[in-house]
DRENPA-3360 file (N, C-alpha, C; in nm, 2 decimals, always signed):
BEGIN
1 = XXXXXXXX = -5.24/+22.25/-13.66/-5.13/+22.32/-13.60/-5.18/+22.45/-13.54 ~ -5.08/+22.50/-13.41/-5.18/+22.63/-13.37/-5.12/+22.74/-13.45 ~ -5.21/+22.82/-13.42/-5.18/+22.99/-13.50/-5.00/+23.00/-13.46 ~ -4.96/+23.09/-13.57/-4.81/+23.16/-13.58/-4.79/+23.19/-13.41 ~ -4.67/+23.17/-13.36/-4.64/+23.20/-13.22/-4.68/+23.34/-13.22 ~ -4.66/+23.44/-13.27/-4.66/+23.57/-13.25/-4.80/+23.60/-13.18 ~ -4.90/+23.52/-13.23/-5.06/+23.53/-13.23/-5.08/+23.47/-13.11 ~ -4.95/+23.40/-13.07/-5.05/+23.32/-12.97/-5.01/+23.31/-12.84;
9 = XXXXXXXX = -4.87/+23.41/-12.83/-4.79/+23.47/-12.75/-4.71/+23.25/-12.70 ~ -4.70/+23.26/-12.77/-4.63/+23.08/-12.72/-4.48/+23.11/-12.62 ~ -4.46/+23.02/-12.54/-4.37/+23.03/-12.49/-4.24/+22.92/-12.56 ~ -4.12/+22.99/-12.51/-3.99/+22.92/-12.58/-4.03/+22.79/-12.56 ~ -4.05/+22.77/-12.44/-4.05/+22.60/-12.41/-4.20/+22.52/-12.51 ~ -4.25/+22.59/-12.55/-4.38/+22.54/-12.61/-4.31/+22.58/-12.74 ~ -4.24/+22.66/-12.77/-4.20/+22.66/-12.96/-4.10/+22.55/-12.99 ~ -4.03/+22.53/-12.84/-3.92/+22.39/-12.87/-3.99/+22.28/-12.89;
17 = XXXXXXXX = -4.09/+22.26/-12.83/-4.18/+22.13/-12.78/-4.23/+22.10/-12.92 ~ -4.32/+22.20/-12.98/-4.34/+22.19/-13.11/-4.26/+22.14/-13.24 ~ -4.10/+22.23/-13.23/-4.04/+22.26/-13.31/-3.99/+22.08/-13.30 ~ -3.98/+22.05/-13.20/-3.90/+21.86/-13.23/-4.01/+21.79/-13.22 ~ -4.15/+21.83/-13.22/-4.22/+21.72/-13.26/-4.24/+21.72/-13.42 ~ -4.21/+21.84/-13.44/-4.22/+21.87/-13.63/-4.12/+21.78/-13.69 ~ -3.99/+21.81/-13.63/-3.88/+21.72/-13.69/-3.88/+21.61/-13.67 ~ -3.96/+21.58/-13.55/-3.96/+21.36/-13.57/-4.06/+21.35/-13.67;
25 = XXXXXXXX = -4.17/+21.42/-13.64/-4.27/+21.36/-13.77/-4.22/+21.39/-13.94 ~ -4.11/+21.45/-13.95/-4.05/+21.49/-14.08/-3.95/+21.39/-14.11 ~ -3.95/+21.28/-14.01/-3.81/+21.15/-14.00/-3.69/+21.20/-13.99 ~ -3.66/+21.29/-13.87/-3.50/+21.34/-13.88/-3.51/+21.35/-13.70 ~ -3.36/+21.34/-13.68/-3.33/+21.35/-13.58/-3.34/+21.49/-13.47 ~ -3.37/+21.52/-13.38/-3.42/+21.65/-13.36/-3.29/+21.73/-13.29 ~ -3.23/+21.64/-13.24/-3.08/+21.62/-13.14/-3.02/+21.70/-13.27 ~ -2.99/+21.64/-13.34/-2.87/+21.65/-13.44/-2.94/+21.77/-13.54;
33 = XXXXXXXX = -3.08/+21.77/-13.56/-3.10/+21.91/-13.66/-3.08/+22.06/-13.53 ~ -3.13/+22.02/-13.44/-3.19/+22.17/-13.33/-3.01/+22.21/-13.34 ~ -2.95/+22.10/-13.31/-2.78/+22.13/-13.27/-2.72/+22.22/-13.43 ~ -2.76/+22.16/-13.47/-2.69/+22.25/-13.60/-2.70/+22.35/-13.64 ~ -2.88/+22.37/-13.60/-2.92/+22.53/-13.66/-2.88/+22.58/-13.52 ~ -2.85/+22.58/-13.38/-2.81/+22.66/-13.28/-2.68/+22.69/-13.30 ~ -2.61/+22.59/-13.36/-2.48/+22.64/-13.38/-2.46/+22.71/-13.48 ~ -2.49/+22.71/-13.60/-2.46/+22.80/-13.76/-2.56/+22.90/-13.75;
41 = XXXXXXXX = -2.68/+22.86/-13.69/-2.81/+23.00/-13.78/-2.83/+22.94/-13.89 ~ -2.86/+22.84/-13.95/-2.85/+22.83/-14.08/-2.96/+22.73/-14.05 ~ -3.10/+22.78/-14.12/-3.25/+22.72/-14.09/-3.22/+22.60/-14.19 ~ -3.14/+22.53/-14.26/-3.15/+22.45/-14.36/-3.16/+22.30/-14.29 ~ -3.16/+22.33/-14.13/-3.13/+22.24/-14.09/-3.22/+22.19/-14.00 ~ -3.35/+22.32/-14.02/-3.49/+22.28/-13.99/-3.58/+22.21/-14.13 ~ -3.65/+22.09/-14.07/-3.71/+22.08/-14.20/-3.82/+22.23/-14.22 ~ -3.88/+22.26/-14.37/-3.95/+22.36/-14.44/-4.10/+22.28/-14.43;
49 = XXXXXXXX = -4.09/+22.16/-14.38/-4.28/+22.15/-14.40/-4.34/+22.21/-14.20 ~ -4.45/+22.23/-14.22/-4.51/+22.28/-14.09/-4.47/+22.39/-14.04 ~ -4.42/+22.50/-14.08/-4.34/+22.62/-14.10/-4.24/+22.59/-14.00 ~ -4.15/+22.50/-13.95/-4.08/+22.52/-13.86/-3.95/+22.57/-13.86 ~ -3.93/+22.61/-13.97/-3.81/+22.73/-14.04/-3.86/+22.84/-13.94 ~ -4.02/+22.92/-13.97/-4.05/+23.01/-13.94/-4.12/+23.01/-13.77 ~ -4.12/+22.91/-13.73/-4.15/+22.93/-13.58/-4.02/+22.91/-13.51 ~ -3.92/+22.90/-13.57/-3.78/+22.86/-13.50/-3.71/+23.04/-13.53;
57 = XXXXXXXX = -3.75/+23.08/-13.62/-3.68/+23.26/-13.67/-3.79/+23.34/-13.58 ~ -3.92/+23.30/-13.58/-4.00/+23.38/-13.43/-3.98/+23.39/-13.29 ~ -3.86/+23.33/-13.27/-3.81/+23.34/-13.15/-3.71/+23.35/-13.14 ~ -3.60/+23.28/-13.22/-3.44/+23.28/-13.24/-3.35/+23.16/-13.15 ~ -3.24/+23.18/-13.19/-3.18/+23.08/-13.13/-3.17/+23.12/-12.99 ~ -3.12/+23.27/-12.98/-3.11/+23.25/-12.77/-3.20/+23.21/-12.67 ~ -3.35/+23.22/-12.72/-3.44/+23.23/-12.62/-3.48/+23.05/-12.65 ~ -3.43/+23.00/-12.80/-3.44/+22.81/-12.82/-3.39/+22.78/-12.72;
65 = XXXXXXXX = -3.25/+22.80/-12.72/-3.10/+22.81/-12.60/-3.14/+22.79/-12.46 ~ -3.20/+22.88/-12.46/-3.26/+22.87/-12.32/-3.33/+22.83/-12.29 ~ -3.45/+22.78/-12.34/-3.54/+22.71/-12.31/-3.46/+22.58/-12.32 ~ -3.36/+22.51/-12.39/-3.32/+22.39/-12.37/-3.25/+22.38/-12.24 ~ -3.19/+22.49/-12.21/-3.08/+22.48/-12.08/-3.17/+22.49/-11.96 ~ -3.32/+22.53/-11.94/-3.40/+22.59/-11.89/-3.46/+22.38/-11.83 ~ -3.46/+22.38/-11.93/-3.55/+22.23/-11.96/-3.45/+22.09/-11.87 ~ -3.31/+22.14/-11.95/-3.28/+22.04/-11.89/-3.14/+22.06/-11.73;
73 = XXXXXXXX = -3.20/+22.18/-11.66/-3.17/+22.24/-11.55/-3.28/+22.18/-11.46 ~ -3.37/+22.22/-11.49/-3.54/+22.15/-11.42/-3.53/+21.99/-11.39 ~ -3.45/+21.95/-11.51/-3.50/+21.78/-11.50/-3.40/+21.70/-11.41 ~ -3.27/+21.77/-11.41/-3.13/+21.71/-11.36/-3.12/+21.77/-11.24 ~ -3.18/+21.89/-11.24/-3.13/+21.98/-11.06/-3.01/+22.02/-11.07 ~ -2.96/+22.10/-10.96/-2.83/+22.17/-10.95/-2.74/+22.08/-10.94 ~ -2.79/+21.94/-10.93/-2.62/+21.88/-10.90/-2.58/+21.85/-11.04 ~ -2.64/+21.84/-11.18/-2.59/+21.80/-11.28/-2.49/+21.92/-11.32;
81 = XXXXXXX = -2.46/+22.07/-11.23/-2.40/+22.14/-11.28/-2.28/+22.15/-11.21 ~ -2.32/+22.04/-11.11/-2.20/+22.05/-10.98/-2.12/+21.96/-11.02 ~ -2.14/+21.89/-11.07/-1.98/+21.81/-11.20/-1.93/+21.86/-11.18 ~ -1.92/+22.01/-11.26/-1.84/+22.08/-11.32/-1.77/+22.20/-11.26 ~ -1.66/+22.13/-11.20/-1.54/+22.26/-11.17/-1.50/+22.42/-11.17 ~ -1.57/+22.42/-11.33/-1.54/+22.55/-11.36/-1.66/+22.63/-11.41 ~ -1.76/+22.60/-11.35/-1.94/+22.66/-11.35/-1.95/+22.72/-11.16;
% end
């Protein structure tokens, strides 16, 4: 595993990338844990092996947030926002 993000200046999109490869190899859903802790704060819903409690509190939820919205703006392009009416 690499050094603490702090040490290694990691970027959000490299602590997400991490943070759900932790949680498939811990056998859980990564969709359904990332969604829960972004919505409550409530790390219970990161697994505790591979510190990903603590690389998920080294960054926080807005900059996770973003790096997801970041991720999946890149992959869909502007029109997946053009659906939407009221954006």
């Amino acid at each position: 595993m690499p050094a603490h993000p702090g040490e290694t200046n990691m970027s959000a999109h490299d602590i997400l990338t991490l943070l759900i490869n932790i949680i498939v190899e811990c056998g859980q859903d990564p969709v359904t844990q990332l969604a829960g802790y972004l919505m409550t704060d409530d790390p219970i819903y990161l697994p505790d092996c591979v510190h990903a409690r603590s690389l998920a509190d080294s960054i926080g939820r807005d900059l996770l947030l973003e790096a997801l919205l970041q991720y999946y703006v890149e992959r869909n392009g502007r029109s997946a926002l053009s659906h939407h009416t009221d954006l």
